[in-house]
N, C-alpha and C positions, 0 to 999 in steps of 0.2 A: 560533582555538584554537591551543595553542601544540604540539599533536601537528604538526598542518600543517604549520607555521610552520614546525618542526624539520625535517623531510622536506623541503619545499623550500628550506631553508639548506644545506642537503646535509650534516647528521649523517647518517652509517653508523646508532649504535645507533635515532633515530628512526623509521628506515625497517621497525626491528621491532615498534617498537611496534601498530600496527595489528592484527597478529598475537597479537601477547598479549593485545590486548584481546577478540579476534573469540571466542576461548575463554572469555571473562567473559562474554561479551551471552547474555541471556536472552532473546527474544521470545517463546515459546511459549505457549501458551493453556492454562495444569493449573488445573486447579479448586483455587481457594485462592489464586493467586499469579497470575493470567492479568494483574490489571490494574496491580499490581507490576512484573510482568515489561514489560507495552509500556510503563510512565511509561519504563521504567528504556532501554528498547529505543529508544523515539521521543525522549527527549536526547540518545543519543547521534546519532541519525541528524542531528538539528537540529542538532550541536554541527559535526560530521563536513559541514553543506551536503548530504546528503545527499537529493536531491529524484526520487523513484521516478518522476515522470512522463516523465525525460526518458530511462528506460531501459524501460518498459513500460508498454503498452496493455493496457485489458482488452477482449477480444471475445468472442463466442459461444463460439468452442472452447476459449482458455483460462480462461474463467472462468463467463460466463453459462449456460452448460449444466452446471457442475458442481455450480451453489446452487441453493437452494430459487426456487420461483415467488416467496415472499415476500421473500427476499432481492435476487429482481432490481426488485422494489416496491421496497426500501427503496434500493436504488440511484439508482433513476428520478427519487426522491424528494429523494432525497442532492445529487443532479446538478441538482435546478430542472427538471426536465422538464416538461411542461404538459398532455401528453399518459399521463397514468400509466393514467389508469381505459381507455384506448382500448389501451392496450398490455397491461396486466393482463385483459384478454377474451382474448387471444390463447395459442393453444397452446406448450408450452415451447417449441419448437425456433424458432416465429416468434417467439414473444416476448423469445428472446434475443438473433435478429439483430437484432429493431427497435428492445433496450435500446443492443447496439453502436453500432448508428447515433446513435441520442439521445443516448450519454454521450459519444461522440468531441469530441474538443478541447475538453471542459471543465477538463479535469485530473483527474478523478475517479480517486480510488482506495481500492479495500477497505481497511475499518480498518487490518489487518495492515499494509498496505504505507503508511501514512502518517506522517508525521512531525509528533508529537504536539507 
């Protein structure tokens, strides 16, 4: 991409660009424009190299105990798990350390955070 490119040629004005763009990016989820917004959100990330797995994990605390029981299903599901109907019996708070365990090192991550 030639924002990159310019940044590491070592232009002064490229190294703003970034900035001006970060004020353009929409990813937000509004009714009416959610899936507008991530086309628009996940090219840039693509364009950018931009690869969330290697800056965060999801685990119990930060994520599987804040969604729904269904959404840690559609997770399990997401990730190739094998085990879903044995972990879906489980209570939230187990069910979200045993989604941790099962989604570790696959790369998995929430729509929001991936690059479309």
């Amino acid at each position: 991409m030639e924002l990159r490119q310019g940044v590491e040629r070592g232009r002064p004005h490229a190294s703003a660009c970034p900035l001006c763009v970060s004020f353009s990016v929409n990813a937000l989820q509004v009714r009416g424009h959610g899936a507008e917004a991530l086309a628009h959100a996940g090219l840039l990330a693509k364009e950018a190299g931009l690869d969330m797995t290697a800056y965060w994990r999801p685990s119990a605390a930060n994520y599987f105990l804040r969604v729904s029981k269904d959404r840690i299903i559609e997770a399990l599901r997401e990730s190739g798990a094998e085990n879903v109907e044995n972990i879906a019996r489980l209570k939230k708070a187990a069910m979200a350390e045993a989604t941790e365990a099962t989604v570790a090192g696959k790369g998995w991550l929430p729509t929001l955070l991936r690059a479309i």
